[in-house]
N, C-alpha and C positions, 0 to 999 in steps of 0.2 A: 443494551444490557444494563448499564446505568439506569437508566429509568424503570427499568423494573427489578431493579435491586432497591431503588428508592419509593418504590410502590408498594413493594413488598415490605419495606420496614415501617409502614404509616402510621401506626401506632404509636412509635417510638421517635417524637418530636426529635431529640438527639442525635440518633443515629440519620433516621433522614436528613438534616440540616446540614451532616456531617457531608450525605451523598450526594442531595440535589447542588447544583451550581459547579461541581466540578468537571466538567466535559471538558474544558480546555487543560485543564491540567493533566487528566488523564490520558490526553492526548498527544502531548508534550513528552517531547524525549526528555528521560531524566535530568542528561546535563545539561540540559535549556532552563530547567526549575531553576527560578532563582531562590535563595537560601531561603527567605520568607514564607515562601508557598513548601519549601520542602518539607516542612513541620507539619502541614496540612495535609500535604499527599500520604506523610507516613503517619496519620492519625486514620485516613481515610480508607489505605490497604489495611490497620488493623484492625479496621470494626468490619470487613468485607471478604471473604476468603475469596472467593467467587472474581471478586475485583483483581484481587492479587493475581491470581490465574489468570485471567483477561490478559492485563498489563504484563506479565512476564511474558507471555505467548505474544503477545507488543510487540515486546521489546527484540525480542527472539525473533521473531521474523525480519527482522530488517536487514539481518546478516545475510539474507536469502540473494541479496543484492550484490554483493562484496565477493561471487563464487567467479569466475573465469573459464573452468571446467563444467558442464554440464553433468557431466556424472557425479562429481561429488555435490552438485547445489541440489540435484535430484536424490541424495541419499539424505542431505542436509533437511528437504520437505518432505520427505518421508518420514524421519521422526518426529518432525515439529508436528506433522499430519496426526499421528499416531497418539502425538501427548493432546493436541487438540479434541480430537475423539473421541477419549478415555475424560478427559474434563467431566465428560457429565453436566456441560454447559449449552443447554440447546443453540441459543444464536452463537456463540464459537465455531457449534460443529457444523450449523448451516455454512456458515463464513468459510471454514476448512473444505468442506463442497464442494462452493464453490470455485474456490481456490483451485480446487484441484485440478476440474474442470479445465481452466486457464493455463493450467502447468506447460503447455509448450510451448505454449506466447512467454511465457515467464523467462523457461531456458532460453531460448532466442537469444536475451538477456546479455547471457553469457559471452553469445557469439557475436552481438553487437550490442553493445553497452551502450547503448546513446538515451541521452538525458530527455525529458521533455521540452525542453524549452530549443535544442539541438531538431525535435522533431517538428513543431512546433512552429519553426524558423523555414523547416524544407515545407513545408503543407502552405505556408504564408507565399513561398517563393513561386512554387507551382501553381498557386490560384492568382499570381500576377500575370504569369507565363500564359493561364487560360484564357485570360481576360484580354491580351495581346494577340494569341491562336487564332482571333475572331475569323481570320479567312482563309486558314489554314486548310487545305482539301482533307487530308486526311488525318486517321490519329497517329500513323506509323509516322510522321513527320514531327509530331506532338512529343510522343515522347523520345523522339532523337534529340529535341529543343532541352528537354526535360535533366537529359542524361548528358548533354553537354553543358547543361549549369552549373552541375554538380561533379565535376571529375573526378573526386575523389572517392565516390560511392556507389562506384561501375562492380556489380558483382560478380 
């Protein structure tokens, strides 16, 4: 969306120079800005409404994470959905879509909060376990190996 917010302004040396070059910034959670760039980002929301909107629907999704309850994080993406939609921002509302799409894997979430690098660590652990299975007769034995690695994560 950046980039064709800054394609769109071509004409307008200023404004573009204002828009190209900032993807990191705008990507950046506000309190990570250090003071420097902050003069920057709030020069770059003012010349961009569009952008604005982008970045608060950001920023706003991230609490989507922080829900414990399924019901309320699903009441919480339904209005974010609804203010994404109304944008009037075509790649937003593909984004929302898709999003949507995904919404059970998301709630999951709730029910089991585990981080990537948590998940990341179990898929590493299990592809040692495979690599060891080499003469394993079967898979029922495989993942008995699997579910006694991990004790804590017997469902």
């Amino acid at each position: 969306m950046r980039v064709d917010e800054a394609n769109r302004v071509r004409k307008d040396q200023a404004a573009r120079r204002v828009i190209k070059g900032a993807r990191w910034l705008l990507l950046r959670n506000y309190a990570n800005v250090p003071a420097a760039d902050r003069v920057r980002l709030h020069e770059l929301l003012a010349v961009n409404r569009r952008l604005v909107t982008a970045y608060i629907l950001k920023d706003d999704l991230k609490h989507l994470w922080a829900y414990t309850y399924p019901g309320a994080a699903r009441r919480f993406f339904a209005e974010w959905y609804q203010r994404a939609i109304h944008s009037r921002i075509e790649p937003l509302k593909t984004f929302a879509r898709n999003l949507k799409a995904k919404l059970p894997g998301i709630l999951a979430h709730c029910r089991y909060p585990f981080h990537t690098s948590l998940l990341e660590g179990i898929n590493n652990k299990i592809k040692v376990l495979k690599r060891m299975a080499f003469g394993y007769r079967d898979d029922e034995y495989f993942f008995l190996k699997i579910m006694d690695a991990f004790p804590g994560f017997a469902g």
